[in-house]
RODO-2510 file (C-alpha; in nm, 4 decimals, decimal comma):
residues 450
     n   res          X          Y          Z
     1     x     0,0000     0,0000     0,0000
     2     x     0,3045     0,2551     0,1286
     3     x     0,4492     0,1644    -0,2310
     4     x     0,0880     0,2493    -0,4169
     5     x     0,1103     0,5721    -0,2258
     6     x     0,4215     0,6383    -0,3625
     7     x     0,3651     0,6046    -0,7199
     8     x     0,0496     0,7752    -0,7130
     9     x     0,2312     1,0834    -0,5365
    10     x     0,4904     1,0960    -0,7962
    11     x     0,2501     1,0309    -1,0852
    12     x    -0,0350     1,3169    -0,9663
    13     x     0,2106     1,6083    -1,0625
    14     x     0,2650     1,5101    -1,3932
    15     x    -0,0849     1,4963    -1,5144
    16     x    -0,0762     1,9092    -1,3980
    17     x     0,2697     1,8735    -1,6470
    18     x     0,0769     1,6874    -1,9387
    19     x    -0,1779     1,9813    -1,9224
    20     x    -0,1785     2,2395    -2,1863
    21     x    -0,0647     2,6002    -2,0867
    22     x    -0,2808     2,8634    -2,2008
    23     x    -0,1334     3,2324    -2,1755
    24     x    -0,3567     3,4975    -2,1175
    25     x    -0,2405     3,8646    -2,1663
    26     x    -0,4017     4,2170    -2,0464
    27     x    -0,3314     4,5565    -2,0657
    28     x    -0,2866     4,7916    -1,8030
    29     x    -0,5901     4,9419    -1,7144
    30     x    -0,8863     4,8083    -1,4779
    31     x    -1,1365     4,6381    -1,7181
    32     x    -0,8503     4,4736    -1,9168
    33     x    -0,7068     4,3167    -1,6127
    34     x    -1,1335     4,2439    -1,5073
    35     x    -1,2095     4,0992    -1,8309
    36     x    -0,8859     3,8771    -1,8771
    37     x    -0,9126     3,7320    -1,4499
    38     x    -1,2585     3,6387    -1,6123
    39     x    -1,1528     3,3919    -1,8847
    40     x    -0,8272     3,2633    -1,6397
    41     x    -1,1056     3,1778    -1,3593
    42     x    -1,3031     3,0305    -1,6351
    43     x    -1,0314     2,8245    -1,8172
    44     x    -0,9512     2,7207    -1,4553
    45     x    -1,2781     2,5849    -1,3327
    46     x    -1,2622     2,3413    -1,6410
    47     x    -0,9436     2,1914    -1,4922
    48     x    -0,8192     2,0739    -1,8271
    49     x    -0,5745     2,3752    -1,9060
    50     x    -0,2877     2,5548    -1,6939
    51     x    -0,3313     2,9091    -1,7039
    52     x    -0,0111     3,1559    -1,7242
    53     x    -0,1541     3,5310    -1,6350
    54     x     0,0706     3,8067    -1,7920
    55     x    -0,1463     4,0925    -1,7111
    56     x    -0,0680     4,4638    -1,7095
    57     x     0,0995     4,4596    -2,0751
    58     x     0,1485     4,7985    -2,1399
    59     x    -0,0363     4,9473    -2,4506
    60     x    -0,1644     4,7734    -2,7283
    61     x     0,1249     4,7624    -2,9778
    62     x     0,3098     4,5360    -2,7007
    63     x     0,0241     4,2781    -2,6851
    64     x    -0,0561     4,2677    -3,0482
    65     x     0,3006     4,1729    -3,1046
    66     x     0,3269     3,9326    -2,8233
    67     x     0,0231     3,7888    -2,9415
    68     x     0,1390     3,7497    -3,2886
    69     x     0,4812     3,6580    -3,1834
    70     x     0,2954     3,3543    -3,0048
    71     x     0,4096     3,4900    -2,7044
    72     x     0,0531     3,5194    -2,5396
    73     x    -0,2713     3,3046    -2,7192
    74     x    -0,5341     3,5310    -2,6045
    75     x    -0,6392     3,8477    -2,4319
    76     x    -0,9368     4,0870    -2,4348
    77     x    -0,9478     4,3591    -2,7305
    78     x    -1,1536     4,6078    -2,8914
    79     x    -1,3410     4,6208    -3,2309
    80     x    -1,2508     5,0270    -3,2968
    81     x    -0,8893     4,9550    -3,1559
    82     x    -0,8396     4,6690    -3,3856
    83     x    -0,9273     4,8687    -3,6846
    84     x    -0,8137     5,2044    -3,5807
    85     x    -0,4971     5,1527    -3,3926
    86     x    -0,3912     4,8120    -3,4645
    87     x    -0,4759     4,7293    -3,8328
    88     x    -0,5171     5,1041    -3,9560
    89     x    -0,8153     4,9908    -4,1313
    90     x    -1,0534     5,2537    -4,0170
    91     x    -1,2791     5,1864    -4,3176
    92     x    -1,3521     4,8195    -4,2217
    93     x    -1,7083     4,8424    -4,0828
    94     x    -1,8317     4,4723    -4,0237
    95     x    -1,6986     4,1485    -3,7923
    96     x    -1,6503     3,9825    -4,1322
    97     x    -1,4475     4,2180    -4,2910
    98     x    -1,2295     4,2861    -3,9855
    99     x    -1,1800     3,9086    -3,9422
   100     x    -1,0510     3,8909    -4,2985
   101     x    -0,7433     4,0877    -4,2122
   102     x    -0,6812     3,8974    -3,9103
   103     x    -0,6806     3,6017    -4,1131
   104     x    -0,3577     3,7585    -4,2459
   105     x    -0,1799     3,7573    -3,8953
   106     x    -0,3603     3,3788    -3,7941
   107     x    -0,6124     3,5342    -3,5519
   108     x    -0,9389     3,5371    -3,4763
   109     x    -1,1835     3,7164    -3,2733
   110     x    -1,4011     3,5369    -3,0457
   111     x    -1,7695     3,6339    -3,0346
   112     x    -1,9103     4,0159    -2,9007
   113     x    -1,9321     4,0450    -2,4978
   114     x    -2,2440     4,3029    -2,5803
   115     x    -1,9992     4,5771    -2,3937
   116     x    -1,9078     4,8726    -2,5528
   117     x    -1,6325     5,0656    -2,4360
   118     x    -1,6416     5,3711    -2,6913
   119     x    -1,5635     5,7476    -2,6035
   120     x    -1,8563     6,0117    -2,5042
   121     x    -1,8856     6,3043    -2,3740
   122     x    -2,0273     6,3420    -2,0459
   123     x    -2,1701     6,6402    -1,7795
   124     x    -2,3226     6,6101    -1,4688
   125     x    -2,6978     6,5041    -1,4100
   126     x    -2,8128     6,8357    -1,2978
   127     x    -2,6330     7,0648    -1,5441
   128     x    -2,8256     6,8561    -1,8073
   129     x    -3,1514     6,8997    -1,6613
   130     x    -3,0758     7,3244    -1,6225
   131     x    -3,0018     7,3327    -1,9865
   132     x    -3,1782     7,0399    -2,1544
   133     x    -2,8682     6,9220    -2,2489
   134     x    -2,8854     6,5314    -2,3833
   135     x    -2,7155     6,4948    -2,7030
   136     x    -2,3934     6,6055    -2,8254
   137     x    -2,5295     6,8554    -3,0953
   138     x    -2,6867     7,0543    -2,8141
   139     x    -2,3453     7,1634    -2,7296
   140     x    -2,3545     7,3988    -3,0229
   141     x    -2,6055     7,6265    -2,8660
   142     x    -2,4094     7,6205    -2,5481
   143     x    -2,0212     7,7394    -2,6833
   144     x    -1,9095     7,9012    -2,3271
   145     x    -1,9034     7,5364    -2,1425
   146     x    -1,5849     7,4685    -2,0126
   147     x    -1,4177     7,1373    -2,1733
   148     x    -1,1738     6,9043    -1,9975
   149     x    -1,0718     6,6535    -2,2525
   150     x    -0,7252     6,4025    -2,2222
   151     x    -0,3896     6,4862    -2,4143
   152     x    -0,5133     6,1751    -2,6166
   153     x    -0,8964     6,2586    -2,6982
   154     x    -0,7343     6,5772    -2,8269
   155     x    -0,5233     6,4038    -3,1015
   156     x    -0,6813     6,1165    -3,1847
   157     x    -0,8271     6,1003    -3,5613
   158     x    -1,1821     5,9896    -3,3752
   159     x    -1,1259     6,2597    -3,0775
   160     x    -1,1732     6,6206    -3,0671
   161     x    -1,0477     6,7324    -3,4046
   162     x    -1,3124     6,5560    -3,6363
   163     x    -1,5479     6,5679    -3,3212
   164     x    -1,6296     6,9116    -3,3588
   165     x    -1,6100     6,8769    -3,7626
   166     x    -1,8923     6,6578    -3,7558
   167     x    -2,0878     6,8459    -3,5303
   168     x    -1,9996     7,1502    -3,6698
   169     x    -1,9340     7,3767    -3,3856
   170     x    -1,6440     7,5542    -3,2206
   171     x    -1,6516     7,5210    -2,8502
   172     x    -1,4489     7,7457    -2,5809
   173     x    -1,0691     7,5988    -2,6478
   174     x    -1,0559     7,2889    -2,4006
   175     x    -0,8666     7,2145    -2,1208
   176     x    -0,5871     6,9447    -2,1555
   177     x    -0,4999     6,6953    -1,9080
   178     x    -0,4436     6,3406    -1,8049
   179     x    -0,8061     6,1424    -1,8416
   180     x    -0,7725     6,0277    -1,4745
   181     x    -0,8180     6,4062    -1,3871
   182     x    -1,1109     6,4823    -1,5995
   183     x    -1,3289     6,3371    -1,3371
   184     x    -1,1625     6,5531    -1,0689
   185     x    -1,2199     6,8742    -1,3001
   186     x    -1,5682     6,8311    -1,3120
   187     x    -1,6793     6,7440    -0,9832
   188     x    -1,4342     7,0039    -0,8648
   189     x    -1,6777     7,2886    -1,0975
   190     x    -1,3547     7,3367    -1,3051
   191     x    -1,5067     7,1921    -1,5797
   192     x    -1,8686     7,1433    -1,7670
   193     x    -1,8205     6,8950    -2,0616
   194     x    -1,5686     6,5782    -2,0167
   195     x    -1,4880     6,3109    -2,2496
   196     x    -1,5400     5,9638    -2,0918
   197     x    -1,4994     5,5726    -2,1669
   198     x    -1,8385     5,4907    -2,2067
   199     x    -1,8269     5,1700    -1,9490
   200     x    -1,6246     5,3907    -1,6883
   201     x    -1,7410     5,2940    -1,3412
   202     x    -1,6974     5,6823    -1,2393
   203     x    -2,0045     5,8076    -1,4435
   204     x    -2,2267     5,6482    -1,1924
   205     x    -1,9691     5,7422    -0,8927
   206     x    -2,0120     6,1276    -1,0099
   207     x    -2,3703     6,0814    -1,1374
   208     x    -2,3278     6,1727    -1,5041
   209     x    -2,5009     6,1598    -1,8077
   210     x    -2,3110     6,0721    -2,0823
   211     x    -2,4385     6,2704    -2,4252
   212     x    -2,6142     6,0827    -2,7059
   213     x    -2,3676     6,0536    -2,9867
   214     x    -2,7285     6,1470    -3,1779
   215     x    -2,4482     6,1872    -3,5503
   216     x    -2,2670     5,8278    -3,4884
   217     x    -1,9460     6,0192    -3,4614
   218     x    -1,7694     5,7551    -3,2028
   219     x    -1,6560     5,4442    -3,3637
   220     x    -1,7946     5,1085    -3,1996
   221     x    -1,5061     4,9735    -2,9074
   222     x    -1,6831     4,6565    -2,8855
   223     x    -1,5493     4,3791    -2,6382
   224     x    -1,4164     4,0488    -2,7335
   225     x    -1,0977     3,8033    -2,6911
   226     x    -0,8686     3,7784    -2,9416
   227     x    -0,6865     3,4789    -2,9531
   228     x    -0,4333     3,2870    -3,1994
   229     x    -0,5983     3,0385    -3,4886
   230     x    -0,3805     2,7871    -3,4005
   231     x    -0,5528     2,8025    -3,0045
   232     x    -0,8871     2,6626    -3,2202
   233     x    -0,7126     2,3919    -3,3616
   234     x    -0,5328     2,2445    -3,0889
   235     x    -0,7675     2,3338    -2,7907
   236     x    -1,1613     2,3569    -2,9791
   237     x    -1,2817     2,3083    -2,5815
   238     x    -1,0779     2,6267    -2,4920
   239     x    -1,3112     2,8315    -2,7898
   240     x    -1,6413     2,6985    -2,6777
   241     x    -1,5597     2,8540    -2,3630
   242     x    -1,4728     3,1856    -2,4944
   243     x    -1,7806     3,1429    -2,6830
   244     x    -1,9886     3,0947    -2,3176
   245     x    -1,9234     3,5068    -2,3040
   246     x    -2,1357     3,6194    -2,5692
   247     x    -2,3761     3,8886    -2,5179
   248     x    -2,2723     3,7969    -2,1120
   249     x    -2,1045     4,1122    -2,0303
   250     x    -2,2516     4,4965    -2,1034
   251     x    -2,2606     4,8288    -2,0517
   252     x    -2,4076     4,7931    -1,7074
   253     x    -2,2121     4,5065    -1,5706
   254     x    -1,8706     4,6024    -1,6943
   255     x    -1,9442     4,9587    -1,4966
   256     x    -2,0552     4,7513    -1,1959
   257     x    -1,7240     4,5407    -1,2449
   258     x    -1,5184     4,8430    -1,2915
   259     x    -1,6735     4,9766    -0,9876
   260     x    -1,5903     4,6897    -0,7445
   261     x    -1,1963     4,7366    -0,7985
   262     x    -1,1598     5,1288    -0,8500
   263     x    -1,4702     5,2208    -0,5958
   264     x    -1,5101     4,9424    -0,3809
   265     x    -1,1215     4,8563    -0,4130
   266     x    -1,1849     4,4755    -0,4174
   267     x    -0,9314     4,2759    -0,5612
   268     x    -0,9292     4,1703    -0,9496
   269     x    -0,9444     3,8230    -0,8772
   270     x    -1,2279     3,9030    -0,6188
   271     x    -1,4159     4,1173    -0,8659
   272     x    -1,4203     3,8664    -1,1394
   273     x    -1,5043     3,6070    -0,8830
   274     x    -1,7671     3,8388    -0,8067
   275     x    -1,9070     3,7913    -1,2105
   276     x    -1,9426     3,3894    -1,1812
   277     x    -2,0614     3,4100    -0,8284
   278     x    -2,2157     3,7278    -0,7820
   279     x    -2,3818     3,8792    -0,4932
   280     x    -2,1448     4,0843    -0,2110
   281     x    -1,7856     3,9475    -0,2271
   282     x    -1,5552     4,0590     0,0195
   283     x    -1,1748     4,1106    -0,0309
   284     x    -0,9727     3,8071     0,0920
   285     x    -0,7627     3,8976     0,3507
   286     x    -0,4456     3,7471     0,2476
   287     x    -0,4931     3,8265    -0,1002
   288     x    -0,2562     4,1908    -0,0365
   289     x     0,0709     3,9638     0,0867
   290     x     0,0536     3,6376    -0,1510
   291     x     0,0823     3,9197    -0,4104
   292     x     0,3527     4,1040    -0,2500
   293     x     0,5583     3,7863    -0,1330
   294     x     0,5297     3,6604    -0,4934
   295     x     0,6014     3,9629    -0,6756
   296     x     0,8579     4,0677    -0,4228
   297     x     1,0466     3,7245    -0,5740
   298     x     1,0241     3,7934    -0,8967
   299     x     1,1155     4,1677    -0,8994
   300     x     1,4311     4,0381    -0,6967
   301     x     1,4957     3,7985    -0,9379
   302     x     1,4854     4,0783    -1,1998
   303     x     1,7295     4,2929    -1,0301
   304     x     1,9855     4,0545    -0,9064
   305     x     2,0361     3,8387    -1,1996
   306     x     2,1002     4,1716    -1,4379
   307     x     2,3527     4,3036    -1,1840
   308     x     2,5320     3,9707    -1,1374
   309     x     2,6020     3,9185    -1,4961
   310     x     2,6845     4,3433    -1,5126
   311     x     2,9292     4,2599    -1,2872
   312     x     3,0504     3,9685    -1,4662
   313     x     3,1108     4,1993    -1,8052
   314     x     3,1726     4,5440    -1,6373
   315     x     3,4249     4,5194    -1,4853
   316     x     3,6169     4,3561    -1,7553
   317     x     3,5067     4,5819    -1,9731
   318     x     3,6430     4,8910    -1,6970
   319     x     3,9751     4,6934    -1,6811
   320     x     4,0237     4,7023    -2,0813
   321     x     3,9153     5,1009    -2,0702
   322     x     4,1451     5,1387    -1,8057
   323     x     4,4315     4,9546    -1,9629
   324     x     4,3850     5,0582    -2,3729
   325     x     4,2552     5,4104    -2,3930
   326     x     4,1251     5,3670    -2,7319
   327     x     3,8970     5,0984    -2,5974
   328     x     3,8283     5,2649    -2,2999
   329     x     3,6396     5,5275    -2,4600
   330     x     3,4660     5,3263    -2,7398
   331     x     3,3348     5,1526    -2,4247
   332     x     3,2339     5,4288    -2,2690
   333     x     3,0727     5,5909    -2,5276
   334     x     2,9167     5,2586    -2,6029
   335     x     2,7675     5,2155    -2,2648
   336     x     2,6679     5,6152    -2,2722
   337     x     2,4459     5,5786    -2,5779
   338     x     2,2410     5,2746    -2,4078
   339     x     2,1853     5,5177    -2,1357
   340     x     2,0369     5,7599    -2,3562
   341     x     1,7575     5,4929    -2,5306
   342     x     1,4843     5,5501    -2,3593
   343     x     1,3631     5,1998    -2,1280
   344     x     1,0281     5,1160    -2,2806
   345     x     1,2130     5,1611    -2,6160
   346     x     1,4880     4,9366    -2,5614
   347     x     1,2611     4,6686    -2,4299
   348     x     1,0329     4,7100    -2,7522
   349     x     1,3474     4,6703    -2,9392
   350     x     1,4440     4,3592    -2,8015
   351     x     1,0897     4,1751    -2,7985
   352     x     1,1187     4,0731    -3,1542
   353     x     1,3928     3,8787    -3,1055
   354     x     1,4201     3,7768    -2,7306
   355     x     0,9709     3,7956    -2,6957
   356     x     0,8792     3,9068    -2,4085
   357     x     0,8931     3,8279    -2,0536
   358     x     1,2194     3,7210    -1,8508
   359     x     1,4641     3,7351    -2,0689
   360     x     1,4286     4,0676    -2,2572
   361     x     1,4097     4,2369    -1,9748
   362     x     1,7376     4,0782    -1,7996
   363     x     1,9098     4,1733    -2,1305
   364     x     1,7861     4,5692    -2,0533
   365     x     1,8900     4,5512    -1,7116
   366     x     2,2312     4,4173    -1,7834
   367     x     2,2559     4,7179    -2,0674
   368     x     2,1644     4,9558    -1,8576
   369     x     2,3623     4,8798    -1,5595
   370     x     2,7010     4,8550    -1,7089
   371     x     2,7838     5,1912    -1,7786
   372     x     2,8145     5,2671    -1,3498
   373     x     3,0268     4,9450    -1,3196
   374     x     3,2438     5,0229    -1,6178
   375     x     3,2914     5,3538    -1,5066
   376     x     3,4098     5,2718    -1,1843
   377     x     3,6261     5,0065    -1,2929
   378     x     3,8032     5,2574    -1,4913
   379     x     3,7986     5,6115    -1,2705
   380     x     3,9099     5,3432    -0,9901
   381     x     4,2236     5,1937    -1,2135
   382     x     4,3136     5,4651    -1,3317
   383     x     4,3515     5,7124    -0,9863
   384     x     4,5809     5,4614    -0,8382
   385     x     4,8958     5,6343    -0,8147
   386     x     5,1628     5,5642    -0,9396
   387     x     5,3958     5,4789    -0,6719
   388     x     5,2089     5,1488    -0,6300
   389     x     5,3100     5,0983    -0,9677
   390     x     5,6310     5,1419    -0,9550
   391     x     5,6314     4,9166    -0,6301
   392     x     5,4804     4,6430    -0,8210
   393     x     5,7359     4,6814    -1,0823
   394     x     6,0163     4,6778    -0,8267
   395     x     5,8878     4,3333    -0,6786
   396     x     5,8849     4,1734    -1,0105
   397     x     5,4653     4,1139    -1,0550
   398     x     5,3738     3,9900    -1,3140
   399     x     5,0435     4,1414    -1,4770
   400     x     4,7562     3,8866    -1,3278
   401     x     4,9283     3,9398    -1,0218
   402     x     4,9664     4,3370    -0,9770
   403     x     4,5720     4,4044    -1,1352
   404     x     4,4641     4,1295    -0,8278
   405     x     4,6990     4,2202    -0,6025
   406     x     4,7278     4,5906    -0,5881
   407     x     4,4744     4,7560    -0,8270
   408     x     4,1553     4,5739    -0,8163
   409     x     4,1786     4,5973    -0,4124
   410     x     4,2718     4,9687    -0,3994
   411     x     3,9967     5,0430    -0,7129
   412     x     3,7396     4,8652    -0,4946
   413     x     3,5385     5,1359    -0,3434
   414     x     3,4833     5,2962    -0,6952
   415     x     3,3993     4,9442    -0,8494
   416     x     3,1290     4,8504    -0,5535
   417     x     3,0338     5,2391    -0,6029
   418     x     2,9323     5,1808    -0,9391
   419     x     2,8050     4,8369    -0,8285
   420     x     2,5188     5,0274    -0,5974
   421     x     2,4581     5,3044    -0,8696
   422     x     2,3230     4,9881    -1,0998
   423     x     2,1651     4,8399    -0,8006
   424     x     1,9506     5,1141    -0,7145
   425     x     1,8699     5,2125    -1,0839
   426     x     1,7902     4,8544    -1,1340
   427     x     1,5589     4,8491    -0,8483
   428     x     1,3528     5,1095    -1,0326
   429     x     1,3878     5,0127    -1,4218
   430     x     1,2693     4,6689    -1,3549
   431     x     0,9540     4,7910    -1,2616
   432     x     0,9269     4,8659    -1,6411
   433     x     0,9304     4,4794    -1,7074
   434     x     0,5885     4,4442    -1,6148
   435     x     0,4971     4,5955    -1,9320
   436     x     0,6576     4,2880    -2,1587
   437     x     0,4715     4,0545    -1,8819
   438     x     0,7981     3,9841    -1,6872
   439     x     0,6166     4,0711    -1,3012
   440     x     0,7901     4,2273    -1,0596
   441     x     0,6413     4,5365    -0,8673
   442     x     0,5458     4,6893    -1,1916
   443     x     0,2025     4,4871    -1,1739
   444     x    -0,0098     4,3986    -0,9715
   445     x    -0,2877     4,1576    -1,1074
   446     x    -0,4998     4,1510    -0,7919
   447     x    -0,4778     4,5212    -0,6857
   448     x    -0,6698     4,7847    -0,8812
   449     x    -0,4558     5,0120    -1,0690
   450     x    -0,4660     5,3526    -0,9605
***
């Protein structure tokens, strides 16, 4: 029987091996992260998949090309961001026609959630009872309202521009700032006319009435998941589960989703618990430290790795500079101009050939943190003076022997200085890997982003 035992305990982890992973990506705002915790809980229940969560993405162009990479099979998208941002096909009106060039890349779209997430403009309940105020072409007879609109809305070929070219009417010039502080403008009286996502759980918080888009300016952001075509073939159970969504998820309940993690401040994992389940779900009160434990691990791993194998070629590197001047400052200059590229640039660099997660973000940190440790190496070489020198000379060292001996130990406090300059810079850049799904404090899946 002890022997049964045995087998059986050695056999039970490798049906969880045989299992398929399935990776699910997000981006990094609220309903992304809701809508994406969703299909993971989902997938899970089943029992038949392992599910890999890289949530928090960054922006689109990231995921698209992690999802087309094969880097991540599925994650929750947009109709109007597919065609506008994504494909650039603007003029592609209908599912069919969209799908058609996503046949090109090998994707597919999985059916309508009945959400959509377009933009609107919105004012407060009782300013549009005072003015009769319900559709956007009432604003023309009302051109001294104050407008808060985002640096976005205000460039965007479907924002502001063609907005008011449409509805042809020139409004008191607008008010630019971040969209998170449009809501703040307005229920501060800064502000009478803001431009909102149309599923934002704030519009109920601040009691607003979003505007009737009564010209069909705003293209259609309808929800979906868009996954890889090979997903279909291998795993047809995994799309008859996406299919389970359809029509499951509006207007109404993606506000009242939206409004359990950014008003309520429950958990994402608690909030899309809260979908299956529903009724009052509390946060779990362990929920705030398995995160933090878990991505306090992985954000270490992130910075000590990079700084170990920094190490490993820096210094080198600073004892070359500091021994052939020529090479000393084609290294510096070398390390110099990686400094200069900004982070979220370098790491889209390298995701087309390293993907994304782990390992293009080691190769970033290890770029980045050279130029401290190469520097000291060679300021801390090169001050030695040079009566050590000549007292290595005088006992006859050879040149393994006086760099080991007399100038790595005296150049020590400028190598370990440069050492904690790439430390502590490291500490901070690597919360930039979240955004090519490689954790650390960057992300958070089961804390509302803020």
């Amino acid at each position: 029987m002890r022997y049964f035992l045995f087998i059986v305990s050695l056999l039970l982890p490798m049906t969880t091996w045989a299992k398929p992973t399935i990776t699910i990506g997000s981006k990094n705002f609220s309903e992304s992260y809701l809508l994406a915790e969703i299909l993971a809980q989902r997938l899970e229940q089943t029992g038949e998949v392992n599910v890999e969560r890289r949530f928090g993405m960054g922006g689109t162009g990231i995921l698209f090309q992690a999802i087309t990479g094969g880097e991540v099979d599925i994650y929750p998208e947009y109709t109007g961001t597919l065609t506008h941002s994504t494909l650039h096909k603007p003029n592609v009106k209908t599912m069919e026609g969209l799908q058609k060039e996503l046949d090109k890349l090998s994707l597919e779209m999985g059916p309508k959630f009945g959400l959509n997430n377009s933009y609107g403009l919105a004012i407060t309940e009782e300013l549009s009872k005072k003015l009769g105020i319900t559709k956007i072409s009432d604003l023309k007879d009302h051109p001294n309202l104050r407008m808060a609109f985002s640096y976005e809305f205000m460039e965007r070929s479907d924002g502001y521009p063609e907005m008011i070219k449409r509805y042809n009417f020139t409004p008191k010039s607008p008010t630019r700032m971040d969209h998170s502080l449009v809501y703040t403008s307005l229920d501060q009286g800064k502000a009478d006319v803001i431009e909102v996502y149309t599923t934002d759980s704030k519009i109920k918080k601040f009691n607003l009435v979003v505007l009737k888009d009564d010209l069909n300016f705003f293209p259609k952001y309808e929800g979906l998941y868009l996954y890889r075509k090979d997903l279909k073939k291998k795993y047809p159970q995994i799309i008859s589960i996406v299919k389970e969504f359809e029509g499951k998820i509006d207007d109404d309940e993606m506000i009242r989703l939206n409004g359990l993690v950014e008003i309520s401040h429950l958990t994402f994992t608690d909030s899309a618990t809260n979908f299956f389940e529903g009724g009052e779900v509390k946060a779990t009160s362990d929920a705030f430290w398995k995160t933090f434990w878990k991505q306090t691990r992985r954000h270490t791993l992130l910075v000590v790795i990079p700084i170990l194998f920094s190490v490993c070629f820096g210094i080198p590197m600073g004892i070359v500079a500091a021994k052939v001047p020529f090479l000393g400052q084609f290294f510096l200059l070398l390390s110099g101009i990686v400094q200069t590229i900004p982070s979220l640039a370098l790491l889209c660099f390298l995701i087309p050939v390293f993907g994304i997660g782990l390992v293009p973000s080691m190769i970033a940190l290890v770029l980045y943190s050279l130029l401290p440790i190469v520097r000291g190496t060679h300021s801390g070489i090169t001050a030695i003076d040079a009566k050590h020198h000549e007292v290595a000379r005088v006992l006859g060292l050879s040149f393994f022997q006086k760099l080991f001996r007399i100038e790595l130990p005296i150049a020590s406090i400028h190598i370990l200085s440069g050492v904690k300059t790439a430390a502590v810079m490291s500490v901070g850049m690597a919360t930039l890997a979240a955004f090519i799904g490689a954790g650390g404090y960057g992300v958070d899946r089961d804390r509302p982003s803020t």
